[in-house]
N, C-alpha and C positions, 0 to 999 in steps of 0.2 A: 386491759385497755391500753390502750399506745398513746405512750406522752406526748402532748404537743404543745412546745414552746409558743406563750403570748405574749401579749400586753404587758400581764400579771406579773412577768419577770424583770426585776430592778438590778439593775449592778453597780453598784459603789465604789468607782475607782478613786485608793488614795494614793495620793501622791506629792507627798511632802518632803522628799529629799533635797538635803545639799549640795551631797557630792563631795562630802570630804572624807570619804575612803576611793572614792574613783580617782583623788588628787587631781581635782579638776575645780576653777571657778563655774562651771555650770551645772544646776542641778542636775543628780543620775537621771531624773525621766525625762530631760533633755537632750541629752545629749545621741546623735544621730545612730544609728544603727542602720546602714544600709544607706546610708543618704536618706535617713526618716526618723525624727524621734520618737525614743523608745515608747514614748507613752501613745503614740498615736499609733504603732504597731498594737499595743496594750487593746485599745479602744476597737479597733479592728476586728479584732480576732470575735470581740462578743457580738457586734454588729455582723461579720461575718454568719456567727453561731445562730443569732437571731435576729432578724432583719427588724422587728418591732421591738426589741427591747430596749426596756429606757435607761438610760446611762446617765450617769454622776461623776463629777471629776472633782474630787477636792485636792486643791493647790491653796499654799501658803498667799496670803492675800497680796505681797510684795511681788509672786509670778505669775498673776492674773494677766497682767497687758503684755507682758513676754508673751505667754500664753497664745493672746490672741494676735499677736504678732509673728508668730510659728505658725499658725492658722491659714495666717493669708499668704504667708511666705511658701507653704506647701499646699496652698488651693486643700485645703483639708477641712470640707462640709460635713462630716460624719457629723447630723443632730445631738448636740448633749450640752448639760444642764452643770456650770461652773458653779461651786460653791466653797464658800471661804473657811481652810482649816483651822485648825486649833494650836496649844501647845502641844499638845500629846497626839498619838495615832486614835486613842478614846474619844477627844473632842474634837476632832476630825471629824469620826465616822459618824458622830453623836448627831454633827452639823449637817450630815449628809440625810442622815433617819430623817430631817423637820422638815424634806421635801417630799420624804415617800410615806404611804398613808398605812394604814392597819391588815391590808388585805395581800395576798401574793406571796412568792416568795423572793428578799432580797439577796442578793450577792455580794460578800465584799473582797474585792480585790488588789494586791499590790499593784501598782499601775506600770513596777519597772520587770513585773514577771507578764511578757510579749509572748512567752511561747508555750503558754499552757494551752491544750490540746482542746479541740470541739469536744471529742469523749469526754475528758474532765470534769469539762463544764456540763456538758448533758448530763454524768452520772454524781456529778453533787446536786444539780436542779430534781433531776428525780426521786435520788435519796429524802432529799429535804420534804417534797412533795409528800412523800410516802410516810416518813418519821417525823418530822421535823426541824431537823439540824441533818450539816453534811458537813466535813470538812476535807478534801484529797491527803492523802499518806503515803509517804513511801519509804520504803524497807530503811536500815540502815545500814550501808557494808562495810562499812569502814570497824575498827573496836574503839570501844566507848571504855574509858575510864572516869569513874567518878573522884574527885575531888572533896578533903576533909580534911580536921585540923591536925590529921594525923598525917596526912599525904595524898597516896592517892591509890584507887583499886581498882580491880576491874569489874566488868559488871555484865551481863547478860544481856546482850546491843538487840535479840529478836524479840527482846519485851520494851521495845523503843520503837517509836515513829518519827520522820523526819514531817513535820509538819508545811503544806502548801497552802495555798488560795487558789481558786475563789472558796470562801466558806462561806455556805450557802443556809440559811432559815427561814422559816418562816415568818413573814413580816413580824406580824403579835409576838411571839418570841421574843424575835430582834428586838423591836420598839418597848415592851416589857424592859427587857435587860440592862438595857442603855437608860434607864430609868436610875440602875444603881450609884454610888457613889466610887469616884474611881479610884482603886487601889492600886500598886506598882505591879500585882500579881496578872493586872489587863494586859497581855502583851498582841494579846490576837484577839477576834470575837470570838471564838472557840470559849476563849478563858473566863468572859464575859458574860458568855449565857451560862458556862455550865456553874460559875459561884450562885448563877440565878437560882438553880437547882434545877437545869434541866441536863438530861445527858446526851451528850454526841458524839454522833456515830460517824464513823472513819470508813472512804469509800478508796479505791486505788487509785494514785494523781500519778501521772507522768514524767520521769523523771528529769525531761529536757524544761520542765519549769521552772526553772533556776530564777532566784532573785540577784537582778544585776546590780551590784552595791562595789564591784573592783573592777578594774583597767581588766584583770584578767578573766571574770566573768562577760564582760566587754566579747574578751575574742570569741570568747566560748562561745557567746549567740550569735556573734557573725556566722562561725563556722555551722553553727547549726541553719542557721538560716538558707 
């Protein structure tokens, strides 16, 4: 049967950066990309993807009226639903869950990765659909040494994933998980369901979805753009 994006599907944009690796006073998902901030390219791309899907923005409650101030400064009506983050990316996304209900599948996504692909996104919404977890991967090419108190070694880089977003589950899952107590080991929701004891499964993500966090990440999406 052939998937077809609805209602059903939620995406969780977080977006809690400062900007103190960009070396900038304004936070990474603010700052323009194209004459556009990056987070509103962010937003784009999933309304693009699906025209009914419901969208969530969580911003640090201090860049709320920025926020809406960027808005009207870029005539920028894309529908979505502000909601106030936490200390950690955990109680962030936690705060985002106590708007979506038990049913569908949600999305969570970095808000400063603009240029992950409609495939992407379709082939973690499908996955999830099918199994229940999705999270995109992509190879590593670079060599990977590991680090120990003895130095450091090498280590077999094709039994490595470089981990992206959107990671995509099924609400109950989700909403289960985020139930737990947060440990320092939460670095993504990947990490978070699967202490739940669930397993996930890794789909192929695109490799121009770089998370923009440097001046030099910066050029990189221009140029891709």
């Amino acid at each position: 049967m052939m998937y077809t994006p609805d209602k059903t599907e939620t995406v969780i944009i977080v977006a809690g950066g400062k900007g103190e690796r960009m070396q900038t006073s304004v936070p990474k998902q603010f700052i323009e990309l194209k004459n556009i901030p990056v987070l509103m390219h962010t937003i784009s791309v999933f309304l693009s993807y699906n025209s009914k899907i419901n969208i969530i923005v969580v911003l640090p409650q201090t860049q709320m009226e920025n926020w809406r101030e960027l808005c009207k400064k870029h005539a920028f009506t894309i529908q979505h639903l502000v909601v106030k983050g936490g200390d950690t990316r955990f109680e962030s996304v936690k705060n985002g869950l106590r708007y979506v209900g038990n049913k569908g599948l949600i999305a969570v996504h970095d808000g400063v990765r603009p240029l992950v692909s409609h495939h992407t996104i379709k082939t973690c919404f499908e996955e999830a659909e099918r199994c229940g977890t999705a999270i995109p991967v992509v190879d590593a090419v670079e060599s990977i040494r590991q680090i120990d108190d003895d130095g450091s070694c090498s280590v077999d880089r094709s039994k490595f994933k470089l981990v992206q977003t959107p990671q995509v589950f099924k609400a109950e899952i989700l909403q289960k998980a985020y139930e737990q107590v947060f440990i320092p080991l939460f670095t993504d929701d990947a990490a978070v369901v699967e202490n739940y004891g669930i397993k996930i499964n890794l789909v192929k993500g695109n490799r121009e979805n770089i998370k923009i966090t440097t001046p030099f990440d910066l050029k990189i999406a221009e140029a891709l753009l």
